[in-house]
Structures are given as C-alpha cells and as structure tokens.
C-alpha positions in Angstrom: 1.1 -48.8 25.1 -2.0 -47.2 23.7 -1.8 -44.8 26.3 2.5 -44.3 25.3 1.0 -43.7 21.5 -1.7 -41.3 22.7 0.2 -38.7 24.2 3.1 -38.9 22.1 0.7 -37.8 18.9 -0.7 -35.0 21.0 3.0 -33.7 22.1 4.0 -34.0 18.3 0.8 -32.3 17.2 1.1 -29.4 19.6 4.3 -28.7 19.5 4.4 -28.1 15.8 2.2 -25.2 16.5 4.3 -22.7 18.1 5.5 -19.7 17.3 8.0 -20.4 15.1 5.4 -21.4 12.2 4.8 -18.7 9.6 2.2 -18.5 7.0 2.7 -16.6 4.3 -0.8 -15.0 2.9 -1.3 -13.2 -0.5 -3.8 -10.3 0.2 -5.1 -10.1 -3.4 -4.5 -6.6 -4.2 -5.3 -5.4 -7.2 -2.7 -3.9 -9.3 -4.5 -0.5 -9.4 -3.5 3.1 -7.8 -6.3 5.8 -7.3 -6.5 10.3 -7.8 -9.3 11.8 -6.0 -10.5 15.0 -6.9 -12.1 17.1 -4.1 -12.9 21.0 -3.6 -14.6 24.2 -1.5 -16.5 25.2 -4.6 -18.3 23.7 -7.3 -17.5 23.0 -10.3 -19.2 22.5 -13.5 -16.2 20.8 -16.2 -13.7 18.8 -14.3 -11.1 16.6 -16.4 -8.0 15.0 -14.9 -5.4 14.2 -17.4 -3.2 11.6 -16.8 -0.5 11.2 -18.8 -2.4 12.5 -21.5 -5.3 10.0 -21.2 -8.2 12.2 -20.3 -11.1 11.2 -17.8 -14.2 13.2 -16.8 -15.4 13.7 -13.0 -18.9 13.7 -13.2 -19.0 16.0 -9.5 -16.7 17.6 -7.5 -17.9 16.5 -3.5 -16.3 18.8 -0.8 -13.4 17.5 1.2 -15.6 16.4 4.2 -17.6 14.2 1.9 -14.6 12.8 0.3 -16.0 9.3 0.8 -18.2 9.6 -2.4 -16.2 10.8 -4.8 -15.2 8.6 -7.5 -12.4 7.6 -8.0 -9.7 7.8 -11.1 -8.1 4.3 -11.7 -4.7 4.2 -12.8 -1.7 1.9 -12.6 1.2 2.4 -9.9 4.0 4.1 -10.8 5.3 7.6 -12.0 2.4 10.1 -13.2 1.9 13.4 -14.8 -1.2 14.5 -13.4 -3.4 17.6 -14.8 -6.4 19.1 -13.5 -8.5 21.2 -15.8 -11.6 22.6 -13.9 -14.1 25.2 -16.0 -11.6 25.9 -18.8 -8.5 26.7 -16.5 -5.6 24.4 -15.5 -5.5 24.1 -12.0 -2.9 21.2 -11.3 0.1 20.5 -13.1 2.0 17.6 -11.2 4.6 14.4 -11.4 3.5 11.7 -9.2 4.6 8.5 -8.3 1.7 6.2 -6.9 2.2 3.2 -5.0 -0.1 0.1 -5.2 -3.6 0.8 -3.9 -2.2 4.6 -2.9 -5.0 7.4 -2.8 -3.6 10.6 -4.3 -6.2 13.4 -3.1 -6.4 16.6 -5.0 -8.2 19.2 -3.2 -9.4 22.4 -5.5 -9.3 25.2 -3.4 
C-alpha cells in the first residue's frame, strides 16, 4: 500500500510538469526609450531638443565607439527630435520610440 501511495505521488507530481505549463514572467522594463547621438567629426556644442525640452551631450563619440555615448532618456511614444550641433540645426525629425528602443543619430 505504501508502495501503491509512493508511485502514485510521483506520477501526479511529474506529470504536472509537462509542456503544457506556462509561466508568465514580467521582465521589469523600465518605462524609458533612448536617442543616441554619434558622428565622423567633432563637435564642440551639441543640444538635442526633444519636444522642446533641451538636453546637452557633453561629447560626441564616433559611430564605432557608440558603446560610450550617453544616452538621452525619454519616454515611449511620438517625438520631435532636433539636433543643434555648433550653432547649426542638423536634425529636424518626428519619431515614435518604442519601450527600451535606441534611436541613433549619426552626424555626418
């Protein structure tokens, strides 16, 4: 009987682990979408404007090195983006940014 009880908990355990169990897992994302600015040249003044809130890029890394730049964080969702490098607009665009999306700029 103790034998009987045995192996029916170890058929009832293991078959409730096949593969029709699903797990649903949040990932944790935060709600946050990113603009990278990158060029061939340097730069001395670089501003990205978006949607009129104005935020400074301290250096411009080339487009190899793209790991290191820092990165603008803005909220997903539709954009106007605006690049102003050394007194001259370079970018004028309308985004839309998805969560955790990486939009690169690359100054040429």
């Amino acid at each position: 009987m103790k034998k009987l009880l045995i192996w029916f908990m170890a058929v009832v355990c293991l078959s409730s682990c096949g593969p029709h169990m699903y797990n649903t897992y949040s990932s944790g994302k935060e709600n946050a979408s990113f603009i990278i600015v990158v060029g061939n040249q340097s730069y001395t003044i670089v501003s990205v404007i978006v949607d009129g809130k104005s935020f400074q890029i301290d250096k411009v890394y080339q487009l190899k090195a793209i790991r290191k730049a820092h990165p603008v964080i803005t909220s997903p969702g539709k954009h106007q983006i605006t690049v102003v490098a050394d007194g001259k607009t370079m970018l004028t665009e309308n985004v839309f940014l998805g969560l955790q999306e990486t939009k690169k700029i690359v100054l040429e």
